[in-house]
C-alpha positions as CSV (number, residue, x, y, z in Angstrom):
1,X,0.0,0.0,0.0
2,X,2.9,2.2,1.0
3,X,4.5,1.5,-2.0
4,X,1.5,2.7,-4.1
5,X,0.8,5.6,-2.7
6,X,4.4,6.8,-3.2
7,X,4.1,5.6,-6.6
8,X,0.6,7.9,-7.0
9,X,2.4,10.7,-5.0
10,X,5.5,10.6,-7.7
11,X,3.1,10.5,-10.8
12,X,0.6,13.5,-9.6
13,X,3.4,15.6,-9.1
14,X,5.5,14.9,-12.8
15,X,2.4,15.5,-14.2
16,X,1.6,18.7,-12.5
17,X,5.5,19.6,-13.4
18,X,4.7,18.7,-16.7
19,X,1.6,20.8,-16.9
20,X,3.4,24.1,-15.4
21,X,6.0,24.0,-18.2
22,X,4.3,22.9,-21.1
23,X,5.4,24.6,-24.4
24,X,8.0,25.9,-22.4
25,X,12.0,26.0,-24.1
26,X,14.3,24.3,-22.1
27,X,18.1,24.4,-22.0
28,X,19.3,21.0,-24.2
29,X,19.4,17.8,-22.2
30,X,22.6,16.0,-21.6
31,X,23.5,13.0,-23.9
32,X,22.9,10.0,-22.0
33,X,25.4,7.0,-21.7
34,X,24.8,4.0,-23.6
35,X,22.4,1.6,-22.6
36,X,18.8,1.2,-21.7
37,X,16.8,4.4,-20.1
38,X,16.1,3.8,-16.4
39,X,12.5,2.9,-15.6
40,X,12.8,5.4,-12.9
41,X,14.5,8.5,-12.1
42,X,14.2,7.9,-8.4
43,X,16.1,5.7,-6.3
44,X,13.6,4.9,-3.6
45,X,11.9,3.3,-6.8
46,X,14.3,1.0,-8.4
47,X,14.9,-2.1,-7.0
48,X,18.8,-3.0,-6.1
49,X,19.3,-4.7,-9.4
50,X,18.5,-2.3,-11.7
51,X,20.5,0.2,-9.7
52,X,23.3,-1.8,-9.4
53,X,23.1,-2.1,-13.6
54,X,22.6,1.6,-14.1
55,X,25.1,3.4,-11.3
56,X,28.1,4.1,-12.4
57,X,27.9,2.4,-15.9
58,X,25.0,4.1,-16.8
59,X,24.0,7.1,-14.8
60,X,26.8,8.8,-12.7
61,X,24.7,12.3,-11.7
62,X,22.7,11.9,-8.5
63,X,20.4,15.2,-7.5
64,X,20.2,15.0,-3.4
65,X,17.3,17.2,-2.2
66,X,18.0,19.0,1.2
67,X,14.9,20.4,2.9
68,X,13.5,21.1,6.2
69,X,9.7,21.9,7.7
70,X,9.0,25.5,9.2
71,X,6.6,27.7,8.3
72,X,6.1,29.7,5.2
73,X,3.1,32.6,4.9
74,X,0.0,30.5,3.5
75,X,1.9,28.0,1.7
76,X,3.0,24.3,2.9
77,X,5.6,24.1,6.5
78,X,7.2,22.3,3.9
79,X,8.2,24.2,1.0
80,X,12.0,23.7,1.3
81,X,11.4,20.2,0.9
82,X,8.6,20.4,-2.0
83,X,10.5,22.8,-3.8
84,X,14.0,21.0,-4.4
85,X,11.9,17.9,-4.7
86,X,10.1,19.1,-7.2
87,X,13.1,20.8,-9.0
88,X,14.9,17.5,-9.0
89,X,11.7,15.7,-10.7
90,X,11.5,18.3,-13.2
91,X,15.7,18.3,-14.6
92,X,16.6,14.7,-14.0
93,X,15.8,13.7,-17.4
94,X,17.2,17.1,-18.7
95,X,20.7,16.3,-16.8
96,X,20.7,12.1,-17.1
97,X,20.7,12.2,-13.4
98,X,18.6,9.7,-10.2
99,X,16.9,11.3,-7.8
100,X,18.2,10.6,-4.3
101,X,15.4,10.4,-1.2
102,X,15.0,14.2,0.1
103,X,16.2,15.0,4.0
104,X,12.9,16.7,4.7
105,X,14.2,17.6,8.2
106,X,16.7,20.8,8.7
107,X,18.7,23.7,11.0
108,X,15.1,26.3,11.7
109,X,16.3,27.1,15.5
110,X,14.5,30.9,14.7
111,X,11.4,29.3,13.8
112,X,10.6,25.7,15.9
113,X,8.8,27.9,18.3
114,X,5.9,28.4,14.9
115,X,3.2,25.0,14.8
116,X,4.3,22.2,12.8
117,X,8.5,23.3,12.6
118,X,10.5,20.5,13.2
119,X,14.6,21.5,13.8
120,X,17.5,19.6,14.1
121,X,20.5,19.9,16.2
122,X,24.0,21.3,13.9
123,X,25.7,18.3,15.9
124,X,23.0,16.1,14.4
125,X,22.4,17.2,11.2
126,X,26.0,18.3,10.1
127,X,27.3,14.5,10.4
128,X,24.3,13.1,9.0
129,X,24.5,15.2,5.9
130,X,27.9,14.4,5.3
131,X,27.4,10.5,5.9
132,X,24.4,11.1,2.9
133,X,26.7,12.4,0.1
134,X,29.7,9.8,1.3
135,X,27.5,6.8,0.9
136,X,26.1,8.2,-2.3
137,X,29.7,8.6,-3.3
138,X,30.4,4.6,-2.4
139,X,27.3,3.6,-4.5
140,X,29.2,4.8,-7.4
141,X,28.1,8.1,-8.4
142,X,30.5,10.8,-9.8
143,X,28.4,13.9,-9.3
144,X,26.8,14.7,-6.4
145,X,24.0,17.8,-7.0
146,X,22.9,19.2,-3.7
147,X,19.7,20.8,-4.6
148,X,19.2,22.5,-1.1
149,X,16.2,24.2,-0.3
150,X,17.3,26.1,3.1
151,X,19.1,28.4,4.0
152,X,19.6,27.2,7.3
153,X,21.3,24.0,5.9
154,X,23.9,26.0,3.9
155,X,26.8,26.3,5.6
156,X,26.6,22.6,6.8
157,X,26.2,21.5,3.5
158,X,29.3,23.1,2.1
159,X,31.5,22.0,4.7
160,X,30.1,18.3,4.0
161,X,30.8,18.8,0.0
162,X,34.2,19.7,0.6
163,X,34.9,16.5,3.0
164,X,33.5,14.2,0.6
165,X,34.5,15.3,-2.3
166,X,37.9,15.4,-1.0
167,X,37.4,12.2,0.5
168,X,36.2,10.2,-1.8
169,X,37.3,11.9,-5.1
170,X,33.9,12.9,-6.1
171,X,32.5,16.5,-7.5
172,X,30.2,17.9,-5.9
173,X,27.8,21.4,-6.5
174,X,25.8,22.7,-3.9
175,X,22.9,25.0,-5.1
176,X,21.1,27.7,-3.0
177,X,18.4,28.3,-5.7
178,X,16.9,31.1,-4.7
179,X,19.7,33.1,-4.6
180,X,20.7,31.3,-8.2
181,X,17.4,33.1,-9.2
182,X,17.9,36.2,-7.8
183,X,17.5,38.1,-11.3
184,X,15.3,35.6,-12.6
185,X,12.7,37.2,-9.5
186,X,13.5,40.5,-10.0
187,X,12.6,40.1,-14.0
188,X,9.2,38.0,-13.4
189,X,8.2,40.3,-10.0
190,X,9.6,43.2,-11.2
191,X,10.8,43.9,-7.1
192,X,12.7,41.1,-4.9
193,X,11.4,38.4,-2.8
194,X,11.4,37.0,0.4
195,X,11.0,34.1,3.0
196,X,7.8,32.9,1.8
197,X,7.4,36.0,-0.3
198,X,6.5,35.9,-3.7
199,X,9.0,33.4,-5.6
200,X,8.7,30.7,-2.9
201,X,5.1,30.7,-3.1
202,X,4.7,31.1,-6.7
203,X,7.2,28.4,-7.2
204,X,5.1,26.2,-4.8
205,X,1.6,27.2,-6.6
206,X,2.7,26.1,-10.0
207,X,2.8,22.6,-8.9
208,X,0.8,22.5,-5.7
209,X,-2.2,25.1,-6.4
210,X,-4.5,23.8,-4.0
211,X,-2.2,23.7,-1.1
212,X,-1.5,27.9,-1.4
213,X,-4.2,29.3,0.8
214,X,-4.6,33.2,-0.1
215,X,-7.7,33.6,1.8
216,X,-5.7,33.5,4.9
217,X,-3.1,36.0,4.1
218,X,-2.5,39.5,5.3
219,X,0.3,42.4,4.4
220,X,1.0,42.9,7.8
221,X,2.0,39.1,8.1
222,X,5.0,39.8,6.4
223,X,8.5,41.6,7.6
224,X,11.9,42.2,6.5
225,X,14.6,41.1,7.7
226,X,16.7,43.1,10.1
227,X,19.8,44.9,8.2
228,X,22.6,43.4,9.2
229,X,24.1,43.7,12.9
230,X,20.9,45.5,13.8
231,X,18.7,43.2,15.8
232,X,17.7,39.4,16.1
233,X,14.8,38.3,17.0
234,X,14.1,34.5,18.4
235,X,11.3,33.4,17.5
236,X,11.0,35.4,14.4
237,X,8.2,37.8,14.7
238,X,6.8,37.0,11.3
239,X,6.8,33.7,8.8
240,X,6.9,35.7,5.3
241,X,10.4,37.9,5.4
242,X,10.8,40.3,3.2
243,X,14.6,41.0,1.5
244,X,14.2,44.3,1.2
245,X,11.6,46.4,3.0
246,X,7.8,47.0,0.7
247,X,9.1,43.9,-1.5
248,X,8.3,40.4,-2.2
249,X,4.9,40.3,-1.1
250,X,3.3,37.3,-2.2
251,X,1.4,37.5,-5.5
252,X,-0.4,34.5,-6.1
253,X,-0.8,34.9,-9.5
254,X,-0.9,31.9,-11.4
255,X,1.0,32.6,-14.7
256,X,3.8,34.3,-12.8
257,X,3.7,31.2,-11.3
258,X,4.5,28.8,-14.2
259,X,6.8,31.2,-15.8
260,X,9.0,31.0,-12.3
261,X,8.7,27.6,-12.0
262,X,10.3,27.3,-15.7
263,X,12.8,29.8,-15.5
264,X,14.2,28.7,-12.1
265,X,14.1,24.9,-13.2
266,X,16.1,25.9,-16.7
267,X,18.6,28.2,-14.7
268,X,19.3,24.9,-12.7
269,X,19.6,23.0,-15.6
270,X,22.1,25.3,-17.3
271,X,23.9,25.3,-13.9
272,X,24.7,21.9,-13.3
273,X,25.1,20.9,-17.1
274,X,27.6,23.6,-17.3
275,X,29.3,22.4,-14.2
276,X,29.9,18.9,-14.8
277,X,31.1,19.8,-18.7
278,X,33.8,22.0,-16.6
279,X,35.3,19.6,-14.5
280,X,35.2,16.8,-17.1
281,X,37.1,19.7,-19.2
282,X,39.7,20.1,-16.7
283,X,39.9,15.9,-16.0
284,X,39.2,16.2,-12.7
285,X,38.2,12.6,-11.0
286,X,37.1,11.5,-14.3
């Protein structure tokens, strides 16, 4: 039953990806390695045989979705998680990569205080991180793509791509997309975002429409942040935080929406394609 629901969980939400970028150009695909297409993109699908037969003769890209579950506005405590998720549904194809289980748990000290945020510990989550990305380097893969969906997580994250990769002679790319898509907000908003402003919720809505609840928003929910140096507050006194003050309000307009989704989803695609073409370039741990 488990297995069917997951199953039913992985189909509605390709095909709701597939919907929010239809007749959309994307950046060219990689060429895949000889032999037979997966049957799957995602790991917690295959069985052990037909991942043994596809990693690393086959496939050698693994996308490794880092979340965690706080609140966000009106849209789902667990957007970090949904959104790289999604993301990593949406380009495996495009960059001839598997899709690793996502870590939907993450570093939210500032916000456990909220209903429904779940944190974890740095001494926790740090090692457990690492020992992720270093068993996915012992299966056999050769690029590691942290798609991380947190900014909480980030500096634990880079600290455990430079151990493994180090380690284990393996590249790996952490990517902070929102901050990848900085201009790519500015050009579909015309203003910035925010925590929960208006990129991650429009990124959410154009695959998860129903779960965006407008009806319960209000302006005054939202904040910026505090300037640097200037104050802290614990917990944070708001759940939608503004980058710059009077910007990023959420929009919840549903063709901004699908446009974002697209535009975010190519930039990644151009992103790690590009990367992995450099270092096989330069020959490192080919």
């Amino acid at each position: 039953m488990k297995r069917t629901a997951l199953i039913l969980t992985a189909a509605v939400l390709t095909a709701a990806m597939t919907a929010a970028a239809a007749g959309q150009t994307a950046p060219a695909a990689a060429k895949p390695a000889a032999g037979p297409a997966p049957t799957t993109r995602e790991m917690a699908l295959l069985c052990w045989q037909e991942f043994g037969e596809l990693v690393p003769a086959r496939i050698g890209t693994v996308l490794v979705p880092f979340g965690s579950l706080e609140p966000h506005g009106v849209i789902p405590n667990g957007t970090d998680s949904l959104a790289p998720e999604a993301m990593a549904r949406d380009i495996a194809g495009r960059v001839d990569a598997l899709i690793a289980p996502v870590l939907n748990y993450g570093m939210t000290d500032a916000m456990k205080a909220y209903p429904g945020a779940v944190s974890i510990p740095a001494e926790a989550y740090a090692p457990f991180a690492e020992a992720v990305l270093d068993n996915l380097a012992l299966q056999g893969f050769k690029n590691l793509i942290v798609l991380n969906g947190h900014g909480g997580n980030t500096a634990a994250l880079n600290a455990a791509a430079a151990k493994v990769a180090n380690a284990r002679r393996v590249r790996v790319l952490v990517v902070n997309w929102w901050t990848l898509a900085d201009d790519i907000t500015k050009s579909v908003f015309k203003q910035n975002g925010g925590h929960a402003g208006n990129n991650e919720t429009a990124y959410i809505q154009a695959f998860l429409p129903a779960f965006i609840h407008p009806e319960r928003y209000k302006p005054g929910m939202a904040s910026p942040n505090a300037p640097a140096g200037a104050y802290t507050a614990v917990p944070v006194a708001s759940t939608i935080l503004l980058y710059e003050p009077g910007q990023g309000y959420p929009t919840f307009d549903a063709g901004q929406a699908k446009e974002y989704f697209r535009r975010v989803n190519d930039r990644v695609t151009e992103l790690v394609l590009d990367t992995i073409a450099k270092w096989d370039l330069a020959g490192v741990y080919k």
